[in-house]
C-alpha positions in Angstrom: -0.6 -40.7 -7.9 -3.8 -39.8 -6.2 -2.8 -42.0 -3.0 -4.0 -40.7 0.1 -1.8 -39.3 2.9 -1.5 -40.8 5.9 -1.6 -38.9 9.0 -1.1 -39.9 12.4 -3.0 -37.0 13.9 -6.6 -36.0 14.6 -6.1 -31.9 14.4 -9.8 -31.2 15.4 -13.4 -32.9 15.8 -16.0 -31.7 12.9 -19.2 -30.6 13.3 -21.9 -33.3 12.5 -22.4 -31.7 9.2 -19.1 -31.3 8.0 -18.4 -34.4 6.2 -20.0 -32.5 3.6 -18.4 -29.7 1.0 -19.2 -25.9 1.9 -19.8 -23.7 -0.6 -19.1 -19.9 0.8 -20.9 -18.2 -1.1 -24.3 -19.6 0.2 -23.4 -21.4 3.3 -24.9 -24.4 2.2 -23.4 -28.1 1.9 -23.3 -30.1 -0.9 -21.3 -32.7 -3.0 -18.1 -31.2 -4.4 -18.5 -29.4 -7.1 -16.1 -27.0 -9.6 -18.1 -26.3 -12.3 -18.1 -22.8 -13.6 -21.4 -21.4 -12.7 -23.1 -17.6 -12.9 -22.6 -15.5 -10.1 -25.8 -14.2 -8.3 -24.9 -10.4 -8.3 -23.5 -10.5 -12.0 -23.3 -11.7 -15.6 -19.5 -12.9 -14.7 -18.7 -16.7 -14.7 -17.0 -17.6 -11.5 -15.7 -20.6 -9.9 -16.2 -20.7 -6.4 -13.8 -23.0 -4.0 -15.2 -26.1 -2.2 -14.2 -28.0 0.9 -14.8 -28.1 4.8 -15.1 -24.4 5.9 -12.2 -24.6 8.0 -9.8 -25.6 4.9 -10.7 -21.9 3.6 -8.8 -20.5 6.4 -6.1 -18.7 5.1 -2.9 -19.3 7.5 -1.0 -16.4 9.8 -4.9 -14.8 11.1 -6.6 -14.9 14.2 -9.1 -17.7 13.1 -5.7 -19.9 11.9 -3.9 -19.6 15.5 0.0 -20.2 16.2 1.6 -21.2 12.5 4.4 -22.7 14.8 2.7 -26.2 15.7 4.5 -27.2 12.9 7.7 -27.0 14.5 9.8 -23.3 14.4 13.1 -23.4 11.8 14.9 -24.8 14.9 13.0 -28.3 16.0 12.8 -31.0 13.4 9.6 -30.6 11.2 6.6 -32.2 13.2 4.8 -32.4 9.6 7.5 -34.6 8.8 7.4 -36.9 12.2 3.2 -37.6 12.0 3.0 -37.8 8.5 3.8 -40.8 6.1 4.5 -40.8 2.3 2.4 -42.6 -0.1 3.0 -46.2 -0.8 1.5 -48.9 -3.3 0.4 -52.2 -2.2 3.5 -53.4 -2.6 5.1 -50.5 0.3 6.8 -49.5 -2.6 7.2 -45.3 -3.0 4.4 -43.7 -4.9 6.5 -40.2 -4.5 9.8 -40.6 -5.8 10.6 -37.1 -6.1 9.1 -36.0 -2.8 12.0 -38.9 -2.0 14.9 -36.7 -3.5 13.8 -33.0 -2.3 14.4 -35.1 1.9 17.8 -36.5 1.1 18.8 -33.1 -0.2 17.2 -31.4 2.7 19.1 -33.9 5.2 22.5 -32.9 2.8 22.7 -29.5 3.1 19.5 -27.5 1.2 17.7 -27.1 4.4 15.1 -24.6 3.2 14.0 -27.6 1.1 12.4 -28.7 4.1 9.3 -26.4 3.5 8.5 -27.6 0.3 8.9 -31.0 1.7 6.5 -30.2 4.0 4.0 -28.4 2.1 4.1 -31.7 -0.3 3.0 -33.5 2.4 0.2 -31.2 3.7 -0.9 -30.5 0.2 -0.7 -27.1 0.7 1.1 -24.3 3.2 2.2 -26.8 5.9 0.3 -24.4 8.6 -2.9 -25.3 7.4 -2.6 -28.7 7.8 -4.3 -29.0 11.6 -7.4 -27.2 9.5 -7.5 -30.1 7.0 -10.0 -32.8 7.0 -8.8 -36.1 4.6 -11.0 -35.2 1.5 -9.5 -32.0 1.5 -6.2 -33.6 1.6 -6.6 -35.8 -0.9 -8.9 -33.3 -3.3 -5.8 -30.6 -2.7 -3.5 -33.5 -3.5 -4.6 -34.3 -6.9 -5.7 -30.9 -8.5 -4.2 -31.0 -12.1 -5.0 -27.6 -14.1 -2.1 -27.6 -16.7 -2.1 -26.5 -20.3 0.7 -28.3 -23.0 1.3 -25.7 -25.7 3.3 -27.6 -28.5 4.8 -25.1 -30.9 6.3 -26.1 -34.3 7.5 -24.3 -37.3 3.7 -23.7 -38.5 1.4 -24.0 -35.6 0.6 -24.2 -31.8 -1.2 -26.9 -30.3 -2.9 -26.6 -26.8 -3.6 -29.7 -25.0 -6.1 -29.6 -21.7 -4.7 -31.6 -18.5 -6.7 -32.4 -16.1 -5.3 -35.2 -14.4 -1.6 -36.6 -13.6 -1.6 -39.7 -15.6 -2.3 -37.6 -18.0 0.7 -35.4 -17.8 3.1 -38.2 -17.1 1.8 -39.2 -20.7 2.7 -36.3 -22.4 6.0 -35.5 -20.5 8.8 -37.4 -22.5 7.6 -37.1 -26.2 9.7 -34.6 -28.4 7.4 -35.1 -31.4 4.3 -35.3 -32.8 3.6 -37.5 -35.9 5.4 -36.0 -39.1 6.0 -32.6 -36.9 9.2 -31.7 -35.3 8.7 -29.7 -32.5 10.8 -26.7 -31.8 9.2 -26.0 -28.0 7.1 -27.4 -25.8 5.7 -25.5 -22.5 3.8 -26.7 -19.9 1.5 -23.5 -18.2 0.3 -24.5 -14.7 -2.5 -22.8 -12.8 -2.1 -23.3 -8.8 0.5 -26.3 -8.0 -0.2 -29.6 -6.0 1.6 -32.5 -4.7 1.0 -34.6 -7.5 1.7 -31.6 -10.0 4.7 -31.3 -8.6 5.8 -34.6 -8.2 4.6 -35.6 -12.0 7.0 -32.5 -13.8 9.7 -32.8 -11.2 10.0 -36.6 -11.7 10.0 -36.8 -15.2 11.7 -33.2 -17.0 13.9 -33.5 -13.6 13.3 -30.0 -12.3 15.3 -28.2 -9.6 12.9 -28.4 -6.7 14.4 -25.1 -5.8 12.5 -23.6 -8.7 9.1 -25.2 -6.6 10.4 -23.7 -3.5 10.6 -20.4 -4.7 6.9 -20.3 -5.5 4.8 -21.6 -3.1 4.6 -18.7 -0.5 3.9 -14.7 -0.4 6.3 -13.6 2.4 7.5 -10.6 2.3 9.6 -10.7 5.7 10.6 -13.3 7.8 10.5 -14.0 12.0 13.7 -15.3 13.5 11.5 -19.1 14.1 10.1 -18.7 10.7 10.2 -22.7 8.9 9.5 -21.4 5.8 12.5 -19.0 5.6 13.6 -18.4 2.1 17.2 -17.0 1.8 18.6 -15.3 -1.2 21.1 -17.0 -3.5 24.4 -15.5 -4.2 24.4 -14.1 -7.5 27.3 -16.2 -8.5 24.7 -19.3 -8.1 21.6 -17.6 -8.8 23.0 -16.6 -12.4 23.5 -20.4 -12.9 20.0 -21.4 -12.6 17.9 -22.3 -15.3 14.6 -20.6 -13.5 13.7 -17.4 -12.3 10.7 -15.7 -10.4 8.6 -12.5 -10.4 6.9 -10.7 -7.9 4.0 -8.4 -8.5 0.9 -7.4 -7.1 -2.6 -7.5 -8.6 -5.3 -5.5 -7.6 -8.7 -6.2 -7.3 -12.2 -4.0 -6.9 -14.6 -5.2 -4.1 -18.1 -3.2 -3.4 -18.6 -4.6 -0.1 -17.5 -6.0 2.6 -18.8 -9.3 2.4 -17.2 -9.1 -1.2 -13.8 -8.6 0.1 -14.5 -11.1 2.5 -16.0 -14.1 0.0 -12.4 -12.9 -2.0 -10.4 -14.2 1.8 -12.6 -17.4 1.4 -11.8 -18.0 -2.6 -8.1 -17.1 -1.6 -8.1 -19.9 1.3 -8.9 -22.2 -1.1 -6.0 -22.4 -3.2 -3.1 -24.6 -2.5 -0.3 -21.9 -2.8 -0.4 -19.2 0.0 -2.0 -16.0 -1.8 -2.8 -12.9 0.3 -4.8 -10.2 0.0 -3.7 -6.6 1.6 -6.8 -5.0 2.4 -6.6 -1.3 1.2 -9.0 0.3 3.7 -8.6 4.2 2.0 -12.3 4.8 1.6 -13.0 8.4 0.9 -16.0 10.4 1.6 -18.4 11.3 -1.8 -15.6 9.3 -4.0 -16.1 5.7 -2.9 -19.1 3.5 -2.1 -19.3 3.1 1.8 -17.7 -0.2 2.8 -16.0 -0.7 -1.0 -12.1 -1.3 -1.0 -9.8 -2.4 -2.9 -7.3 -5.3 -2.5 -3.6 -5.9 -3.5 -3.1 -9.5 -4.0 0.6 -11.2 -3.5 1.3 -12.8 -6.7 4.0 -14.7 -8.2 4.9 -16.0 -11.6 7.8 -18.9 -12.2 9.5 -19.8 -15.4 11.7 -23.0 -16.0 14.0 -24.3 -18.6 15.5 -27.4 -18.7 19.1 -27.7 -19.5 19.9 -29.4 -23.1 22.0 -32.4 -22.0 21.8 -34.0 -25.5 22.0 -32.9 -29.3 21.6 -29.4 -29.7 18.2 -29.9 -31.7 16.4 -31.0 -29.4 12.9 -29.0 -28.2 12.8 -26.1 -25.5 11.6 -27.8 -22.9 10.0 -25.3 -20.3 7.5 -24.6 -17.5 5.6 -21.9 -16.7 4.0 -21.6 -13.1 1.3 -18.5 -12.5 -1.4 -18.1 -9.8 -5.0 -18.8 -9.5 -7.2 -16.2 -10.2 -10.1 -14.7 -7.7 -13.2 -14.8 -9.3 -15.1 -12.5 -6.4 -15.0 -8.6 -7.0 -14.0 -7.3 -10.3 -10.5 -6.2 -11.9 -9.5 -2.3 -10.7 -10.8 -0.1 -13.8 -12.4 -2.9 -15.7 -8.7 -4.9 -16.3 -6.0 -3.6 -18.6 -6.3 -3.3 -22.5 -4.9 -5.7 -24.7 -0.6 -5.4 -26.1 -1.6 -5.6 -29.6 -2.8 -2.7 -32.0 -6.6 -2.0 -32.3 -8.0 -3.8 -35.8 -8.7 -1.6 -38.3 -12.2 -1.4 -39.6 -12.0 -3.3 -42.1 -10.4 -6.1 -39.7 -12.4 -8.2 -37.9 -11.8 -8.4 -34.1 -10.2 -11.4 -32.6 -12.5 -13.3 -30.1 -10.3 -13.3 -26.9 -11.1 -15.4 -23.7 -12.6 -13.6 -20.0 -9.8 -11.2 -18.7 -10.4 -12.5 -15.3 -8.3 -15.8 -15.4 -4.6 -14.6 -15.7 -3.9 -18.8 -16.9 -6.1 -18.2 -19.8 -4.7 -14.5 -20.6 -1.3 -15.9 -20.6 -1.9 -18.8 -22.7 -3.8 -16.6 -25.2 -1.0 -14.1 -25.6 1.0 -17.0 -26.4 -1.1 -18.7 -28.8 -0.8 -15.1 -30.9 3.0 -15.0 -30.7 4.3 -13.7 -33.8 6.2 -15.4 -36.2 9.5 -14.3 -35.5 9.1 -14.5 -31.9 8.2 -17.8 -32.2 11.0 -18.6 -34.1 13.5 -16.8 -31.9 12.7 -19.4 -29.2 15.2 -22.3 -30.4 17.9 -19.5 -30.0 16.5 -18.1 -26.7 14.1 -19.8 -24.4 13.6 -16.6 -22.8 11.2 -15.4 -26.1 8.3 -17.7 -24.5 8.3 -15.8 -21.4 8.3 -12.1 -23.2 4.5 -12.4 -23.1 3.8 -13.5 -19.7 5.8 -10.3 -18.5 3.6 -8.1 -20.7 1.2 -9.1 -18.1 3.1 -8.2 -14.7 3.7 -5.2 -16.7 0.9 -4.3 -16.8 -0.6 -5.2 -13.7 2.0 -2.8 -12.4 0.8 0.0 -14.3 -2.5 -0.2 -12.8 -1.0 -0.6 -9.5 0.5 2.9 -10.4 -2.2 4.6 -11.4 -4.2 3.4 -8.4 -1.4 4.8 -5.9 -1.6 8.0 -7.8 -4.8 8.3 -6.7 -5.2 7.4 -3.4 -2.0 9.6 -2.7 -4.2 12.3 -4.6 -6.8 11.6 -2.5 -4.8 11.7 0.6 -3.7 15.3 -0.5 -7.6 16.1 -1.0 -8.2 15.4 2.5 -5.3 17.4 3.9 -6.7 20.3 2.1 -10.0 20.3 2.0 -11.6 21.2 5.2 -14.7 19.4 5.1 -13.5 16.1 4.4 -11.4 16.8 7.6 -14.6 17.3 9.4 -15.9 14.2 8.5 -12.1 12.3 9.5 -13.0 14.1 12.6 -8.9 14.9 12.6 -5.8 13.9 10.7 -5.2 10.7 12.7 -6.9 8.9 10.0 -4.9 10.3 6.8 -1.9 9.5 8.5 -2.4 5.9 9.1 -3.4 5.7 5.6 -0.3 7.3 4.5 1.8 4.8 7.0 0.6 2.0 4.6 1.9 3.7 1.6 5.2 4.4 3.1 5.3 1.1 4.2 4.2 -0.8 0.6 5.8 1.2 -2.4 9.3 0.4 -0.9 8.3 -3.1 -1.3 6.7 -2.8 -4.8 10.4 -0.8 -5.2 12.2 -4.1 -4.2 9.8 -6.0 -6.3 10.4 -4.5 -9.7 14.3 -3.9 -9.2 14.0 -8.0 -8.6 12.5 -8.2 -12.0 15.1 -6.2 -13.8 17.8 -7.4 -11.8 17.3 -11.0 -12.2 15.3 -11.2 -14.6 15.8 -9.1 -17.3 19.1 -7.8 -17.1 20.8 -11.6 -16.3 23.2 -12.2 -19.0 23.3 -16.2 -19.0 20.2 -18.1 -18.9 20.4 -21.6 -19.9 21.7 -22.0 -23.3 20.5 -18.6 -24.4 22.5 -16.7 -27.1 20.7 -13.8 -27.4 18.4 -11.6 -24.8 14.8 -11.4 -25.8 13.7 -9.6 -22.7 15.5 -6.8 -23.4 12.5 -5.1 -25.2 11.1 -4.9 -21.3 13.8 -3.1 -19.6 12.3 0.4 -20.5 8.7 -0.4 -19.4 10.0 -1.5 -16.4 12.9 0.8 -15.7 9.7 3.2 -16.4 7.6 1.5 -13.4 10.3 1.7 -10.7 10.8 5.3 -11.3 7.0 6.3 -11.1 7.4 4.1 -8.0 10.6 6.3 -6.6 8.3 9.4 -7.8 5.7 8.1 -5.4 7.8 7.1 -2.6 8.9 10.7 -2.7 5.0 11.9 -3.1 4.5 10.2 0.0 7.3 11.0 2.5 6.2 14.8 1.4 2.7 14.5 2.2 3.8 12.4 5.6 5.5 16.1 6.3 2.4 18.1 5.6 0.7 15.8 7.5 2.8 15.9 10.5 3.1 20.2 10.4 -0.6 20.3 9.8 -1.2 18.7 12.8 1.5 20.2 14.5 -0.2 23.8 13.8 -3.7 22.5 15.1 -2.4 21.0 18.1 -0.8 24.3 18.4 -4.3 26.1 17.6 -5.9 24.1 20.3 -2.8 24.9 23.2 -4.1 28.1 22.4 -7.6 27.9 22.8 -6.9 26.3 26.3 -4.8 29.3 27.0 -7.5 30.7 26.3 -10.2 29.1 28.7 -7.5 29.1 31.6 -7.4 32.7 31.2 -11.3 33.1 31.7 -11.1 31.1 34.8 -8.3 33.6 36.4 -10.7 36.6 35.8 -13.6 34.4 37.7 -10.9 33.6 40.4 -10.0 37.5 40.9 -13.5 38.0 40.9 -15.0 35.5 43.2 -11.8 34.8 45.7 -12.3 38.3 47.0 -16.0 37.4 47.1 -15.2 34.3 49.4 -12.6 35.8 52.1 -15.3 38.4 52.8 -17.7 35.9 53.1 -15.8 33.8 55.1 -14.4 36.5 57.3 -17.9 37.7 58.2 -19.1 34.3 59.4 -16.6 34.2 61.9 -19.1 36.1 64.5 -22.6 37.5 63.9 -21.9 40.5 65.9 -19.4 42.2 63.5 -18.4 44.5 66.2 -16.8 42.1 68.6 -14.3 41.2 65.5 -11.8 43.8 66.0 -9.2 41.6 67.8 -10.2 38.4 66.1 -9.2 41.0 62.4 -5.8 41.9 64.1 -4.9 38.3 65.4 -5.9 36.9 61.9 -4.0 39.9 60.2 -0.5 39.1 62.4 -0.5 35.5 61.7 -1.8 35.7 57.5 -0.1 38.6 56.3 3.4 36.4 56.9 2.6 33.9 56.3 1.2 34.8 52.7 4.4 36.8 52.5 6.4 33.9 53.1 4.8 31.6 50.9 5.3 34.1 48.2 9.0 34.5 48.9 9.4 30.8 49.1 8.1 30.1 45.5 9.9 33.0 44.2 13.1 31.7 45.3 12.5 28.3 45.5 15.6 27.7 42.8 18.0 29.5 45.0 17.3 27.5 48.1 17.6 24.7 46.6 20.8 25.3 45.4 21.8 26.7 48.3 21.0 23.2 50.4 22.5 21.1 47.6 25.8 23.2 48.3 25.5 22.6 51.7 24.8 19.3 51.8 28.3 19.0 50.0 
């Protein structure tokens, strides 16, 4: 399934060396190459992307342009129009399920029409004018999948790497002598082929492929990939369900946050990161930041159609991870106890890939978990949520302290100094006010949908129950710091309020020393002005009277005028009448 697209466009002209790969990291071009290799700066394996520089461009920023070439939500899908489907030698379809998600977008699933599109473009469908062929057709084909195969003594782990091979291991319900109770497919990133490989053969809503590929967290009135809520009614019927979270990440430099908007560009899902931008003075290295990446993790089951003892069948969809920078705090510890001395310590993969976390944490499930799958399909996504558990509580912790931090600078009046004024603190508290309403909406999804849903597929019990007080804990630390916030917006606002009110004064102030000079020096000029009407000061007696006659009215008029300028006014509007 690794047929080309075909596209009847020419988006831009290379440069001469672009038919090459481009490795980031060192500007240099080379063949492709993702191989896990030593970072320069540290110890850390990393795995940096590949491709034409201008396939790294992450969509909706200045260097992307208009997202709307595409066509908006109202014009029929330009993707659609210049690009054809993969066909065999015979013009046979190669994409039979990318077939299926356009007839139900034509019969009455419209938002279908994204993931129909981002099929096509092999990745968010605004990229697409950035894409050369080869990155096409790389994007196209990326496989990263793991088979775990659990049965009532073991779990087996099986690599994928390519979709012929996943078709392969798709329909089988057994192997050898060994009946299995559950079989889960964990999938890193998605692709075209990916999708069209599990969707075509376990016969997956493509709604639970929709709900994953994107990071938007609000929606323009042309936006094409819109994604509108379910009813609940419908929602509650669906053998999937999502969860939102962000995952923070530590850079030391710019150029590391900027490598990070690179790595992210790379993968085929649209992942952001929200640059924090709170440095404070003496606590954080110049030009170090932190950034909160839009994550997502999916979970499928597929409906038992047949005898009841057939396997769980499921799917479980979770993000790439960013190699560049380094996980807030050094990462979170691990859910199980510490071994005892006497116990020896388990060897535990990196903690930087959230796919290999995952798949660990469900290679240790215990026994009785394991067993309670059969009965409830939800047991085998327990674990994964032990992660976006806890990658909320370090997003806690790290509001806590920039709120704290925020607070420090309101009342500390050196660090003040340095802000030069509060301008600063209050645009970083802006993007607080702004974001923990969102993370408020996030984890209310979770237990909402998630965790407090009483049907889900043929579930007879509720195994994600044991998560409703961790997370019920999260949302109110997360009300507790909306509230934290809004207060220190106040203190902020009458803070400033009572400088601004400080420096009104101290103009008073000045204006006041420039009347005294003007009583001085006005006096100073009349005489001076008066006596250089004649040299001979004696021949100025009529010229004093005539001058006296004509300003000493005058001046008295002018006087009586502003005094009662009001009154005449009101007079001549009444007249007027």
């Amino acid at each position: 399934m690794t047929t080309a697209n075909v596209c009847n466009w020419q988006p831009y002209t290379p440069p001469k060396n672009e038919d090459k790969y481009y490795h980031p990291r060192s500007g240099a071009y080379g063949r492709p190459n993702f191989a896990i290799r030593q970072d320069e700066s540290s110890t850390r394996p990393t795995s940096r992307p590949v491709g034409s520089p201008r396939s790294l461009i992450l969509p909706h920023t200045d260097e992307a342009g208009d997202p709307y070439y595409i066509g908006d939500i109202y014009e029929q899908s330009q993707v659609r129009l210049k690009m054809s489907k993969p066909v065999d030698s015979n013009g046979a379809s190669l994409t039979p399920y990318l077939d299926h998600i356009d007839r139900l977008t034509d019969n009455g699933w419209p938002q279908l029409r994204y993931l129909a599109d981002w099929m096509r473009a092999t990745t968010a469908p605004p990229k697409l004018k950035l894409l050369r062929q080869q990155d096409t057709n790389e994007r196209a084909s990326r496989v990263k999948v793991a088979l775990l195969e659990f049965d009532a003594v073991s779990i087996t782990r099986y690599d994928i790497s390519t979709a012929e091979h996943l078709a392969s291991l798709c329909p089988r319900s057994s192997t050898g002598s060994k009946e299995l109770t559950s079989r889960l497919f964990v999938v890193e990133d998605l692709s075209r082929d990916v999708i069209e490989t599990l969707g075509s053969h376990l016969d997956i809503d493509p709604m639970f492929f929709r709900g994953h590929i994107s990071d938007y967290t609000w929606y323009n009135t042309r936006d094409p990939w819109i994604e509108l809520p379910d009813i609940d009614l419908v929602s509650r019927n669906r053998s999937f369900c999502h969860v939102r979270y962000s995952s923070t990440r530590y850079f030391r430099d710019r150029k590391s946050y900027s490598l990070a908007r690179i790595e992210a560009g790379g993968f085929n899902v649209l992942r952001r990161i929200d640059r924090d931008g709170n440095w404070v003075p003496g606590a954080n290295i110049p030009d170090s930041d932190v950034g909160t990446v839009r994550s997502k993790m999916s979970y499928w089951v597929r409906p038992r159609k047949a005898k009841d003892s057939d396997p769980v069948i499921a799917v479980l969809l979770v993000d790439p991870s960013l190699t560049e920078g380094f996980p807030l705090w050094g990462n979170y510890n691990d859910f199980s106890a510490c071994p005892s001395l006497a116990d020896a310590v388990p060897q535990r993969p990196p903690r930087g890939s959230i796919f290999e976390n995952i798949i660990y944490q469900l290679q240790n499930m215990p026994a009785q978990d394991v067993e309670t799958i059969t009965r409830d399909p939800r047991a085998l996504f327990q674990r994964p949520l032990y992660v976006v558990c806890a990658e909320w509580q370090t997003l806690l912790r790290y509001s806590n302290t920039r709120l704290s931090q925020l607070e420090w600078e309101i009342e500390d009046p050196y660090l003040r100094h340095l802000q030069e004024d509060l301008s600063t603190t209050l645009d970083k508290i802006h993007t607080w006010r702004r974001r923990l309403p969102i993370y408020k909406t996030l984890v209310s999804e979770v237990l909402t949908k998630v965790i407090h849903r009483d049907h889900f597929a043929y579930a007879s019990t509720n195994s994600l129950l044991l998560l409703e007080q961790d997370f019920e804990i999260i949302l109110e630390e997360l009300n507790r710091l909306h509230e934290r916030a809004e207060r220190i917006m106040a203190v902020v606002t009458a803070v400033m309020s009572i400088e601004e009110s400080k420096k009104a004064l101290q103009q008073n102030r000045s204006l006041a020393r420039l009347t005294y000079l003007a009583v001085t020096f006005v006096p100073l000029s009349f005489v001076s002005s008066f006596f250089a009407m004649n040299e001979d000061v004696t021949r100025l007696g009529r010229t004093f009277w005539i001058y006296s006659a004509v300003a000493i009215p005058v001046t008295l008029l002018a006087l009586v005028v502003v005094r009662f300028s009001d009154t005449v006014v009101n007079v001549s509007r009444r007249f007027l009448r």
